[in-house]
ZAMARGU-4260 file (C-alpha; in steps of 0.2 Angstrom, whole numbers, plus 5000, padded with zeros to 4 digits):
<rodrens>
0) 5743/5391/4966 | 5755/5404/4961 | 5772/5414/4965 | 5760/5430/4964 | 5745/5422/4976
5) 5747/5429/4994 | 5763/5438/4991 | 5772/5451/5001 | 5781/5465/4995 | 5785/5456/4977
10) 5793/5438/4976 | 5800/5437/4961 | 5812/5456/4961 | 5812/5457/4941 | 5792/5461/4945
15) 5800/5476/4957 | 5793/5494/4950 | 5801/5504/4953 | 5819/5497/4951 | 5830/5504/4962
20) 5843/5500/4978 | 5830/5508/4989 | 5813/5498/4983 | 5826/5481/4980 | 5832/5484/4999
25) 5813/5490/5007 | 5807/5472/4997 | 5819/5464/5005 | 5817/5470/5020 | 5798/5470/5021
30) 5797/5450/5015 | 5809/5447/5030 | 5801/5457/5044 | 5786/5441/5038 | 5797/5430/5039
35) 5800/5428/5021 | 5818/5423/5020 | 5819/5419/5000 | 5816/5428/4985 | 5819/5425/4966
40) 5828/5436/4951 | 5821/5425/4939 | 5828/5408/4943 | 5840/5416/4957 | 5837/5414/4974
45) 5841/5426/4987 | 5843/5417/5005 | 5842/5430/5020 | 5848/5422/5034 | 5837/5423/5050
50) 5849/5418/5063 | 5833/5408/5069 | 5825/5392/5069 | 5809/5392/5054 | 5797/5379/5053
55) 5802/5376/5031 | 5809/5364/5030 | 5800/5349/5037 | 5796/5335/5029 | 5777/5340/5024
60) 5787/5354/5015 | 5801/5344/5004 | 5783/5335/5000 | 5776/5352/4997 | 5790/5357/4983
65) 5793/5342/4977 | 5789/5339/4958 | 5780/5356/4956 | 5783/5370/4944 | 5797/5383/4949
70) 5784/5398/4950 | 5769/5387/4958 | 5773/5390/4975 | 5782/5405/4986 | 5800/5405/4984
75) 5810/5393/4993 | 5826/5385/4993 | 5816/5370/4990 | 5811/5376/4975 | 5827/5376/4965
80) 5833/5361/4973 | 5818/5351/4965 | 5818/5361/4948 | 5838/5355/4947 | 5837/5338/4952
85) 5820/5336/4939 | 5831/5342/4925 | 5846/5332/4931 | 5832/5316/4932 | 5823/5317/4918
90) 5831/5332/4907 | 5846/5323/4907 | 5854/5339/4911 | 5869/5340/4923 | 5868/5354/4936
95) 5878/5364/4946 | 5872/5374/4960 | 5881/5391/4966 | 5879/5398/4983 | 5888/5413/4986
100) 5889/5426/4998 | 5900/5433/5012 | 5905/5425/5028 | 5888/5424/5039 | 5876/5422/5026
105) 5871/5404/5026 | 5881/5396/5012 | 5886/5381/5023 | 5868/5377/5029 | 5859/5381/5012
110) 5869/5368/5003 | 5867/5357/5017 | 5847/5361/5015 | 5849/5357/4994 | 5860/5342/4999
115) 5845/5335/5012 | 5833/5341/4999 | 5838/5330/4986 | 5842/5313/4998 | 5823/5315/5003
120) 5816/5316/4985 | 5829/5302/4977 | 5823/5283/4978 | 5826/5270/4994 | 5834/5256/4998
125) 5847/5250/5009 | 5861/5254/4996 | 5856/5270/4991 | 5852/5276/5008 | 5869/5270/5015
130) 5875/5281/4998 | 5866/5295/5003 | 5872/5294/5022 | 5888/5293/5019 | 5886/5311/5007
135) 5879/5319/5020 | 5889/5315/5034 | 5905/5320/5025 | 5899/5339/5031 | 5901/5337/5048
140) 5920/5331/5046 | 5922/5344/5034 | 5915/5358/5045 | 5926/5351/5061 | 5943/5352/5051
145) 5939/5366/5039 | 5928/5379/5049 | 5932/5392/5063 | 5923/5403/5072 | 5927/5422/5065
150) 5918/5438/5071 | 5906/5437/5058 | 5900/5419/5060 | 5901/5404/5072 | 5904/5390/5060
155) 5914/5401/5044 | 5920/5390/5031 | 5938/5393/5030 | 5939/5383/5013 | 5928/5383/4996
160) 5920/5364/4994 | 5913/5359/4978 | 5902/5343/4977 | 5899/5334/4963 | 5886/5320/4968
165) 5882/5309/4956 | 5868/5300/4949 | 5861/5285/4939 | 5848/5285/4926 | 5835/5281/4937
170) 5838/5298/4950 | 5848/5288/4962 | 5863/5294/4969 | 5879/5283/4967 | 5892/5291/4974
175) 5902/5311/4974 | 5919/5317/4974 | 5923/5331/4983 | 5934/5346/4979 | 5944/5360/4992
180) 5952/5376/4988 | 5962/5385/4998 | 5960/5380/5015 | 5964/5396/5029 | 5979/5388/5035
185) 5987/5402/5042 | 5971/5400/5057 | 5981/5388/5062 | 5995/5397/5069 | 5986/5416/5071
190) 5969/5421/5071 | 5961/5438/5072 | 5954/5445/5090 | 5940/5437/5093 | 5940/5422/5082
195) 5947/5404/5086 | 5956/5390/5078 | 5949/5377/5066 | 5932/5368/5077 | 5942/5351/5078
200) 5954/5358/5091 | 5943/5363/5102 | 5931/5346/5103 | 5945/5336/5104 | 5950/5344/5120
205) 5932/5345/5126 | 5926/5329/5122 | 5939/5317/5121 | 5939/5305/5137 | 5954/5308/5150
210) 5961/5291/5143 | 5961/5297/5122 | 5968/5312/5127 | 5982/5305/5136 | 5986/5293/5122
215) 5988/5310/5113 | 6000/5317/5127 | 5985/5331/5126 | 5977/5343/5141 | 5959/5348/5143
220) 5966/5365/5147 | 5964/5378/5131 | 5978/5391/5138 | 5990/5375/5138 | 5993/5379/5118
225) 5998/5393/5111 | 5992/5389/5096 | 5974/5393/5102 | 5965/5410/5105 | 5959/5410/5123
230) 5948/5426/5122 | 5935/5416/5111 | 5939/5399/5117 | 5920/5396/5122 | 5905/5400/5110
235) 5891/5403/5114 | 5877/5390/5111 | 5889/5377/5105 | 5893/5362/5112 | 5911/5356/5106
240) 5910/5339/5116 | 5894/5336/5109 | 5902/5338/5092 | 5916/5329/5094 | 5904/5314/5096
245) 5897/5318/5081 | 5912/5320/5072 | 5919/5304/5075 | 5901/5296/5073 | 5902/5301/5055
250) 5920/5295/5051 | 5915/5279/5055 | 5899/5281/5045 | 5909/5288/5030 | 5920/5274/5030
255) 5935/5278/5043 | 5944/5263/5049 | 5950/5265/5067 | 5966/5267/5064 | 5963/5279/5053
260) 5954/5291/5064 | 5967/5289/5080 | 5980/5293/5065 | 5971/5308/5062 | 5969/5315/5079
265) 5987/5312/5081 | 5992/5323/5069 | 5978/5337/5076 | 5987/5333/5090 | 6005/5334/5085
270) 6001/5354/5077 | 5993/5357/5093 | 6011/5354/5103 | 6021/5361/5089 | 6016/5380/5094
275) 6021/5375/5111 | 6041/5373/5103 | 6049/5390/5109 | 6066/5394/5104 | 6082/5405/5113
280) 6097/5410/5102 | 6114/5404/5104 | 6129/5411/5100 | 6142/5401/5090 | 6161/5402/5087
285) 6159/5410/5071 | 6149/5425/5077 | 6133/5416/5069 | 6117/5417/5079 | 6109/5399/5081
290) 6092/5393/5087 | 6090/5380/5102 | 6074/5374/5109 | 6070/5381/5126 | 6060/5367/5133
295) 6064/5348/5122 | 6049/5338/5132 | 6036/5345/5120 | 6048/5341/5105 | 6051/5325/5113
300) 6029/5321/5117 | 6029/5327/5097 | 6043/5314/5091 | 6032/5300/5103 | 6016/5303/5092
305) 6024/5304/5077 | 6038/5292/5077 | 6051/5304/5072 | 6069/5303/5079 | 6070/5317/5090
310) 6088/5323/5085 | 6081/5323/5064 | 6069/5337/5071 | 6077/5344/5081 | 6092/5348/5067
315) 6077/5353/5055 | 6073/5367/5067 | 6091/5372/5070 | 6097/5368/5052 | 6093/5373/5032
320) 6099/5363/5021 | 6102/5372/5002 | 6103/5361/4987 | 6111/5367/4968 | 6116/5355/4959
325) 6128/5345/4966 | 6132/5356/4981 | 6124/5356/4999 | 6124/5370/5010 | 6120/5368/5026
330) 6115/5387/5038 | 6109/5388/5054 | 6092/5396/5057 | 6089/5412/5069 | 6077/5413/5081
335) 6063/5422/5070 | 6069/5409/5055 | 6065/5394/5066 | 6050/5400/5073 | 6044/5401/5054
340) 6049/5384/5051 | 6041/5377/5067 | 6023/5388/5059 | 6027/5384/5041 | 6027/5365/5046
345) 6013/5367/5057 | 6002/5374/5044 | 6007/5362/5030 | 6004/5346/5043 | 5987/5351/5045
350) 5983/5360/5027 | 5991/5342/5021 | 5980/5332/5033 | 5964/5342/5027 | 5968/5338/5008
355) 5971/5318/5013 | 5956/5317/5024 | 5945/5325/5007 | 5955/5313/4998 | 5949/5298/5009
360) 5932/5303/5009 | 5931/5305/4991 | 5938/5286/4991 | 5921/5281/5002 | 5909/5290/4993
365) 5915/5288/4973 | 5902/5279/4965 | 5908/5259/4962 | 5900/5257/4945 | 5908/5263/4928
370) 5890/5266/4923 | 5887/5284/4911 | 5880/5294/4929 | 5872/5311/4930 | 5879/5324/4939
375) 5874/5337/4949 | 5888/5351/4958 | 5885/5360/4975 | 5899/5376/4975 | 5900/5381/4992
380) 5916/5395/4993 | 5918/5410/5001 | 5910/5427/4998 | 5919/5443/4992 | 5928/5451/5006
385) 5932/5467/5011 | 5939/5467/5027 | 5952/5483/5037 | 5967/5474/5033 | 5965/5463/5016
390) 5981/5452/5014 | 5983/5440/5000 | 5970/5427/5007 | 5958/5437/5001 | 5966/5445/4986
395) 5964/5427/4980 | 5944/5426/4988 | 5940/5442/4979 | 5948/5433/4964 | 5937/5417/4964
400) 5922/5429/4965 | 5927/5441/4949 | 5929/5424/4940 | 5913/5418/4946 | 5907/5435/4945
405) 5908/5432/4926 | 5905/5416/4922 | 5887/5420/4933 | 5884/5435/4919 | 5889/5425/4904
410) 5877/5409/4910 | 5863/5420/4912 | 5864/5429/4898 | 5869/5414/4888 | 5852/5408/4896
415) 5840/5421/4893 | 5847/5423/4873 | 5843/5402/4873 | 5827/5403/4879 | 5823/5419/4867
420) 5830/5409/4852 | 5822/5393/4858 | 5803/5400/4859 | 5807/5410/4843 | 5808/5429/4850
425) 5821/5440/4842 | 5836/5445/4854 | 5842/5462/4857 | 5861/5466/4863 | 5860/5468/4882
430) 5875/5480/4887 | 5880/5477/4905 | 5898/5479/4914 | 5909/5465/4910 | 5922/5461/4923
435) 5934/5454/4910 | 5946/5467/4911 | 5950/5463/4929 | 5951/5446/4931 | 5963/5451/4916
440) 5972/5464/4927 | 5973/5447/4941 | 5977/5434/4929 | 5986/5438/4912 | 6001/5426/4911
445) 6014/5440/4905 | 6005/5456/4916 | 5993/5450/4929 | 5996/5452/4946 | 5998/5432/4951
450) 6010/5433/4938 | 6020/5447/4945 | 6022/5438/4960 | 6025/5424/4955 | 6040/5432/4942
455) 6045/5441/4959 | 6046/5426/4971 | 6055/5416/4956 | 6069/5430/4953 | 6088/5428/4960
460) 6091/5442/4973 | 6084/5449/4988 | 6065/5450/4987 | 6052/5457/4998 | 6033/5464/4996
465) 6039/5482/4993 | 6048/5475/4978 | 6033/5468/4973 | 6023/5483/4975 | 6036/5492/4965
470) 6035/5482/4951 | 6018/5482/4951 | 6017/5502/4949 | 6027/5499/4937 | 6016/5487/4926
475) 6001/5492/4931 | 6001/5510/4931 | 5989/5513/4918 | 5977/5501/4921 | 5959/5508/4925
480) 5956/5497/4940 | 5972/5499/4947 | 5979/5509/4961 | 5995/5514/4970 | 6001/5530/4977
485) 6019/5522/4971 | 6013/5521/4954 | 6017/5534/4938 | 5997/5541/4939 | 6000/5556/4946
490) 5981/5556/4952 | 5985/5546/4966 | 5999/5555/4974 | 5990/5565/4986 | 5975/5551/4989
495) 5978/5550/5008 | 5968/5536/5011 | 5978/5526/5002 | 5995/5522/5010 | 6012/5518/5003
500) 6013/5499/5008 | 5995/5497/4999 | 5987/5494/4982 | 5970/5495/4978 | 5959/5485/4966
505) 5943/5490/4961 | 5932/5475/4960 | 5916/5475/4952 | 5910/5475/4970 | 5919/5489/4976
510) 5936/5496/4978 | 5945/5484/4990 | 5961/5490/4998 | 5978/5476/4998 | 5991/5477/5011
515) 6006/5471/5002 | 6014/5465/5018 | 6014/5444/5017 | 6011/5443/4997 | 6029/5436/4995
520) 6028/5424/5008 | 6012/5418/5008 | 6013/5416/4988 | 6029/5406/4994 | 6023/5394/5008
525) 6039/5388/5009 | 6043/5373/5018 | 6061/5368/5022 | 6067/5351/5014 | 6075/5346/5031
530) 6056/5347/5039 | 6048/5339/5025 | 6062/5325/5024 | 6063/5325/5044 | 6041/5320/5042
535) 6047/5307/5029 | 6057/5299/5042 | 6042/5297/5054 | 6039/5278/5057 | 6018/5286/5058
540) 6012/5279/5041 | 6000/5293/5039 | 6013/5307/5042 | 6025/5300/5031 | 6012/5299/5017
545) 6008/5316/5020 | 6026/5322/5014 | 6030/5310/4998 | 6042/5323/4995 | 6053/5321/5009
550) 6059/5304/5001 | 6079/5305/4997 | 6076/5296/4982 | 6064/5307/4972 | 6071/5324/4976
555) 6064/5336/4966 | 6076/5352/4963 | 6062/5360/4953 | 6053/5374/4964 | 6037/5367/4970
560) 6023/5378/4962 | 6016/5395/4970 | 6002/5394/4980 | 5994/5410/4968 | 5997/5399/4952
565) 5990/5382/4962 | 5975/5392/4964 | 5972/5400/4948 | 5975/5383/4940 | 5962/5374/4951
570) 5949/5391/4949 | 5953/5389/4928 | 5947/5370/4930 | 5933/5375/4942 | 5925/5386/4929
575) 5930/5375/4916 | 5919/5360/4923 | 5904/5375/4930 | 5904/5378/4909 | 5900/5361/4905
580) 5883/5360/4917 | 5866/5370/4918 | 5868/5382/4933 | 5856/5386/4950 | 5861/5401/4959
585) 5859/5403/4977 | 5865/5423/4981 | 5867/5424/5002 | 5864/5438/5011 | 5867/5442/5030
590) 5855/5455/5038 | 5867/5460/5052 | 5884/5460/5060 | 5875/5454/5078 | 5869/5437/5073
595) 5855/5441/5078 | 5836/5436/5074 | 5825/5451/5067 | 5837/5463/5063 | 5839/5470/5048
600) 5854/5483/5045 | 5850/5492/5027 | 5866/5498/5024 | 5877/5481/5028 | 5862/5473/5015
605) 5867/5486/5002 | 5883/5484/5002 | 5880/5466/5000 | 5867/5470/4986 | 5880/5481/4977
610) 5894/5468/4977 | 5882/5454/4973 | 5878/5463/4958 | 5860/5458/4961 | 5850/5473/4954
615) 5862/5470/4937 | 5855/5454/4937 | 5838/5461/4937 | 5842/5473/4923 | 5848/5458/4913
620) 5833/5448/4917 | 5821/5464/4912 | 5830/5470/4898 | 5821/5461/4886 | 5806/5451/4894
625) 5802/5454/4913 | 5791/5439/4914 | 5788/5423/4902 | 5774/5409/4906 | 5769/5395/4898
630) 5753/5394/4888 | 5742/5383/4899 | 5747/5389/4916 | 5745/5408/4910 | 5729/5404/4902
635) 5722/5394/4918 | 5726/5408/4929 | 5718/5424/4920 | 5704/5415/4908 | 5693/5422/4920
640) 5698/5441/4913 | 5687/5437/4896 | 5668/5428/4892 | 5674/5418/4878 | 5688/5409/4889
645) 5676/5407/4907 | 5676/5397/4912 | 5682/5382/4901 | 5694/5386/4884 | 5690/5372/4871
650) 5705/5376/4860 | 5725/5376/4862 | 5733/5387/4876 | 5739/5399/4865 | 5725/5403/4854
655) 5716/5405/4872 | 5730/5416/4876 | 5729/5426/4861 | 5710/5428/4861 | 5713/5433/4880
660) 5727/5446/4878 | 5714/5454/4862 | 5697/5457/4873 | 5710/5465/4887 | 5717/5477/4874
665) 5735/5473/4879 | 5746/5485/4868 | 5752/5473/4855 | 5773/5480/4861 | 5770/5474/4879
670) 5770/5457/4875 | 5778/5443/4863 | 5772/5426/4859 | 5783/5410/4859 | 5781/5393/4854
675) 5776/5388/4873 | 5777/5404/4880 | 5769/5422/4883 | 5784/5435/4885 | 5776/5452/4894
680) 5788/5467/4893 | 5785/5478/4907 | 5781/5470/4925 | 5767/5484/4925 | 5757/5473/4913
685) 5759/5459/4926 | 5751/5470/4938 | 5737/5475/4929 | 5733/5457/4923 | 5737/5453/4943
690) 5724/5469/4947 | 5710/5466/4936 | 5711/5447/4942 | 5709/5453/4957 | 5694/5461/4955
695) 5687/5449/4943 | 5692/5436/4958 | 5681/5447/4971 | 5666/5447/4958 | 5666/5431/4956
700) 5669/5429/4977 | 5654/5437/4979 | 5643/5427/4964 | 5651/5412/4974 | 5645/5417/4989
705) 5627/5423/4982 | 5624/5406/4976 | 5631/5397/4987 | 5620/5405/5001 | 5603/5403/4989
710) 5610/5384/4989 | 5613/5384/5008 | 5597/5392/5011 | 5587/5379/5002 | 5598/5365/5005
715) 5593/5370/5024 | 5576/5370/5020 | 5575/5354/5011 | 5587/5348/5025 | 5574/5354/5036
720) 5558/5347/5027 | 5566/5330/5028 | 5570/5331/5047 | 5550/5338/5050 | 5543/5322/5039
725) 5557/5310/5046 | 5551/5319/5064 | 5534/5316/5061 | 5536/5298/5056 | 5546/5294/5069
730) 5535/5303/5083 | 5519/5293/5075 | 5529/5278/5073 | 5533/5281/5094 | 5514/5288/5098
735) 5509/5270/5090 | 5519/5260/5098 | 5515/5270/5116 | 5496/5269/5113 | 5500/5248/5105
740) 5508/5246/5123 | 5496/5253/5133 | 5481/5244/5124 | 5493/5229/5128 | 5496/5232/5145
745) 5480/5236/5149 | 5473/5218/5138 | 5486/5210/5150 | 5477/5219/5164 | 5458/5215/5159
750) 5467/5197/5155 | 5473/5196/5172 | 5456/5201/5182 | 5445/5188/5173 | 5460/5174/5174
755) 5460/5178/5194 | 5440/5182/5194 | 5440/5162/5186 | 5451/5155/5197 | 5442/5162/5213
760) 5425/5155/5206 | 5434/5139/5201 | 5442/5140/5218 | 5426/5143/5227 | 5418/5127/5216
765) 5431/5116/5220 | 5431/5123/5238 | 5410/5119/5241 | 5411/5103/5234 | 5426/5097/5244
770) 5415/5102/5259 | 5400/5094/5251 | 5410/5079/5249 | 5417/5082/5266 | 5399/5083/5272
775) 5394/5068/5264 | 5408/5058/5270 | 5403/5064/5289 | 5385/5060/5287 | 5389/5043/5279
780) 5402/5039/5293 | 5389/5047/5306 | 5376/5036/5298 | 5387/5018/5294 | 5391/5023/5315
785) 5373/5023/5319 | 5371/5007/5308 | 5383/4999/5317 | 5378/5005/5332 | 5359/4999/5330
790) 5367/4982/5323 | 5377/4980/5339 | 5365/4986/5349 | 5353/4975/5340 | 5365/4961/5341
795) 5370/4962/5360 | 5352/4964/5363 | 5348/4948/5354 | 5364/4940/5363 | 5356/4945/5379
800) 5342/4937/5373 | 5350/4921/5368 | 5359/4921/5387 | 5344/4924/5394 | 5335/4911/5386
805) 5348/4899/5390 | 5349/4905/5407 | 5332/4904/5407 | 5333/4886/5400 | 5348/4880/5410
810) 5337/4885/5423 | 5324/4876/5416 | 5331/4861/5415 | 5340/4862/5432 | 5323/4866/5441
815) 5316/4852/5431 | 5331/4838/5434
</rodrens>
């Protein structure tokens, strides 16, 4: 099997001809109408999210990808997850795998997908399990506390998360450590029309029990807190309570004590109230305005959950506190002062608690041994943005992405120009658009623009964003990418569309307008040493952790850092560690602003294309070779093309290759050989080789087929032949034993009439000479009767006789006496 088998539209877009936006976005597009959500720039994949359920990533598919080549199978996020985690396993290679995009695209569930990926492939076992469960459950605990929803996504990730997980020799993982960047934390106090606060607010009100949520001095009611937009406070299709289950579910799993979790909701709990705190000027004697809290039960519920005195913060709302040197002065705060402080506290309590529960988690899931471990990085960050009003959230965003922007073009071309030297083919210059000069024009420490504000929020005097913007027309006037109607180019005077509180970067992924207003501030995030002493003061250990600062003893006079510098130093040591490990790029896409399944909006994927800088990747994979191969599965898949290799090759790959490439008559300039590759030039070459296997394939279908019904024809015959003679021997085998049994019966039959006719005549025997004996008996008793008879007779007569003669004789003698 093969990328190229069964494919629709093309798979692999450095194949595309011809190459433009309109035939990269119709590719696109027509793979996705199929349901074809990924495709490959070489080794990039582009991830189209459906806004739908697919049925690809079931476990029969992980089995599917798993230990097969790149190219072997149609592309998949699978696909890149297996090829990095086999060169991590047995290449010894540490990985890092990029997924980038805007808010919407599926950056959050794709490195979910690579992180579920690689816990299926990696070994068993009860520690390595527990290991891997524990990696993936920090997601949901992440996303609770770091996502929101926006207009563009239900569950946007309102911070950048890189992952290194880590690995023994074996494959196994061992542990992780996570890192965040710039957490959102100005959601937590204001979010755009239509979006809501970070997820974790809304599940603890939905799905705590009545009992939790008292202990938190909380309401179920979200209009209760000011702090939360109600026009959005319900989304559609997700259940917060059931999520909160969840969420606590995999704290405990990740290694949460109990303590630690109710700590944690208490804090949540705490910033909820906070936006609560209202505030009504006062007069004082000395014509100073001064700010008093309207309503002190919410201050006081907050001091309860906290264990901070209640007049401590009540004074740090009221009161500033300014230190030089050895002098203090102390100023009341206005009404709009105070309500900064109360939002400035509010945001660094929960921006802190984010960075301490990342900290926690990395303390569960660092691997325990001091073993040499592999490693393999998942970036997950946020996408260039170009929103109506850009503010200096995504001035930093866009930032991150020119910095990944060119450390994506140097990888790739640093890989392309390795593989040409390592399989021995000459390397030509590749001239593309290097984005150097504008990360310089953000970043140079004497005339960047993080170092402009950074010069302007440091400086004595009264500062604000127009001053800012000022010195910036002043430095950067000339620079290409620059522009400002304030500054000394005289071609942007009259550019209408650009207004006087504004400054325009052009990006490589477009021209992105900057409203100044905030920059100061936000660069700032100041928070006043009477709140962070005031948390310091709390008796709850967690909150007190949160501010070490705070501590009277180790007070720090020295500004705390900007939160520009914070984050160009943390994206310097970002792309310093991506440097050091073989990257896997996952570019998302989002088809439409709707959310919606099967719609696919051209001109929101183009611009998307365009500031992805996708079809430059293609002309930097196609400048030199547009498609390399190795010998054997090359020669395997078009030995069919030529007499000499059909259909076995005796020889090495490459001589069959060679021989292959002769009989074709491939122009000798369309193709390069390596040591363990073939090289074609044009992708039109491809498809020729791809066409005339095609045909070749269909003549060889229908040789298949004529043989194989010739062999099915007589196979049925012989089959046939066989059942007649096995018929036949089996009916004469039954007609013999039919005609044995009725021979048998009819013996039994025959058998039975003589047995009977004997017994009858025996019968009649026995019979006549029991009567003759019968008779016999008769006559002889008749005849011993008429014996007896005669004798008595006889007798009787002859005792008459006697009598008579003695009568006689009596007489006789009486007569004669």
């Amino acid at each position: 099997t093969s990328l190229l088998d069964n494919m629709i539209g093309v798979g692999d877009m450095v194949l595309l001809e011809p190459l433009d936006e309109d035939s990269f976005i119709n590719n696109l597009k027509k793979r996705f109408d199929h349901s074809e959500v990924y495709t490959y720039i070489g080794s990039v994949v582009i991830s189209i999210n459906p806004y739908r359920s697919l049925p690809i990533y079931t476990p029969e598919k992980v089995e599917e990808y798993r230990n097969r080549n790149f190219y072997e199978l149609s592309p998949h996020i699978f696909a890149l997850s297996d090829e990095a985690y086999r060169s991590l396993r047995d290449q010894d290679k540490d990985q890092c795998i990029l997924i980038t995009g805007e808010s919407g695209a599926g950056k959050t569930e794709a490195s979910k997908l690579v992180m579920s990926y690689v816990a299926a492939v990696c070994g068993k076992g009860a520690e390595v399990n527990q290991v891997k469960e524990q990696l993936l459950q920090s997601n949901p605990v992440l996303e609770a506390f770091g996502n929101a929803k926006t207009v563009r996504n239900d569950n946007s990730s309102r911070f950048g998360k890189y992952m290194d997980i880590e690995f023994d020799f074996k494959g196994d993982p061992l542990g992780g450590v996570i890192s965040n960047y710039l957490l959102e934390k100005s959601r937590v106090v204001k979010q755009p029309r239509g979006e809501r606060n970070f997820h974790i607010f809304y599940q603890i009100l939905s799905g705590a029990s009545e009992d939790f949520l008292c202990k938190l001095k909380l309401e179920r009611d979200f209009s209760r807190y000011n702090y939360l937009g109600l026009d959005s406070a319900k989304v559609n299709g997700v259940d917060d309570a059931a999520n909160f289950r969840t969420v606590r579910n995999a704290m405990q799993i990740v290694g949460f004590m109990d303590h630690e979790t109710q700590s944690v909701f208490e804090v949540v709990a705490a910033v909820l109230k906070l936006g609560n705190i209202e505030f009504k000027p006062e007069s004082r004697v000395n014509g100073l305005d001064e700010s008093k809290i309207k309503d002190k039960n919410e201050l006081k519920e907050i001091c309860e959950l906290t264990g901070i005195d209640q007049s401590v913060l009540e004074r740090a709302f009221s009161f500033r506190t300014v230190e030089a040197k050895q002098e203090k002065v102390s100023t009341t705060l206005n009404v709009a002062q105070a309500y900064y402080a109360r939002d400035a506290l509010a945001k660094n309590l929960y921006s802190r608690l984010f960075s301490w529960l990342v900290t926690r988690i990395n303390e569960s899931i660092k691997a325990q041994t001091k073993v040499r471990k592999k490693v393999m990085g998942v970036l997950d960050i946020y996408g260039f943005e170009i929103f109506e009003d850009n503010s200096f959230e995504q001035f930093i965003i866009n930032y991150c992405n020119e910095k990944l922007q060119q450390i994506f073009i140097e990888l790739t071309l640093k890989e392309e120009q390795e593989e040409y030297i390592r399989e021995g083919i000459e390397w030509t210059h590749i001239e593309y658009f290097n984005n150097a000069i504008i990360c310089d024009l953000i970043e140079n420490n004497q005339t960047g623009i993080l170092a402009m504000l950074d010069e302007e929020c440091l400086r004595p005097g009264t500062v604000t964003d127009d001053t800012f913007l000022e010195k910036l027309n002043q430095v950067c006037a000339t620079h290409q990418h620059f522009e400002s109607r304030m500054s000394k180019c005289s071609r942007f005077l009259n550019d209408t569309s650009l207004p006087h509180s504004c400054f325009r970067i052009q990006h490589y992924a477009g021209k992105v307008m900057y409203q100044v207003e905030g920059f100061v501030d936000k660069n700032n995030d100041l928070l006043y040493r009477d709140l962070s002493q005031a948390m310091w003061k709390a008796s709850h250990s967690l909150i007190k952790a949160l501010f070490p600062e705070g501590n009277p003893a180790k007070i720090n006079l020295k500004r705390p850092p900007t939160a520009g510098s914070q984050f160009k130093a943390s994206v310097a040591t970002l792309m310093k560690n991506l440097q050091t490990k073989n990257p896997n790029y996952i570019r998302c896409i989002k088809p439409n602003d709707k959310k919606a399944a099967h719609i696919f909006n051209d001109a929101l994927v183009c611009h998307q294309i365009r500031y992805l800088g996708l079809l430059e990747n293609v002309r930097v994979r196609r400048a030199g070779y547009a498609f390399r191969q190795a010998y054997e599965p090359c020669l395997e898949r078009y030995k069919m093309l030529c007499k000499q290799t059909w259909p076995h090759w005796r020889g090495p790959a490459r001589a069959g290759v060679e021989v292959l490439f002769n009989e074709l008559e491939i122009p000798e300039e369309e193709f390069s050989f390596g040591r363990s590759k073939i090289f074609i030039r044009n992708p039109r070459t491809l498809f020729k080789l791809e066409d005339l296997r095609k045909q070749r394939l269909e003549d060889l279908a229908t040789l298949i087929e004529k043989i194989y019904r010739g062999w099915k024809c007589r196979t049925r015959f012989l089959l046939m032949k066989k059942s007649q003679i096995v018929i036949a021997s089996w009916y004469r085998r039954y007609a013999q034993q039919k005609k044995y049994q009725k021979i048998k019966r009819s013996a039994i039959i025959v058998q039975s009439y003589i047995r009977g006719w004997k017994a009858r005549k025996l019968l009649r025997e026995l019979k006549h000479q029991k009567r003759c004996n019968e008779a016999a008996t008769v006559i002889a008793a008749y005849w011993h009767g008429t014996q007896a008879r005669r004798e008595l007779k006889r007798l009787k007569e002859e005792a008459r006789r006697k009598h008579a003669v003695a009568v006689i004789w009596a007489y006789w003698l009486g007569l004669k006496v």
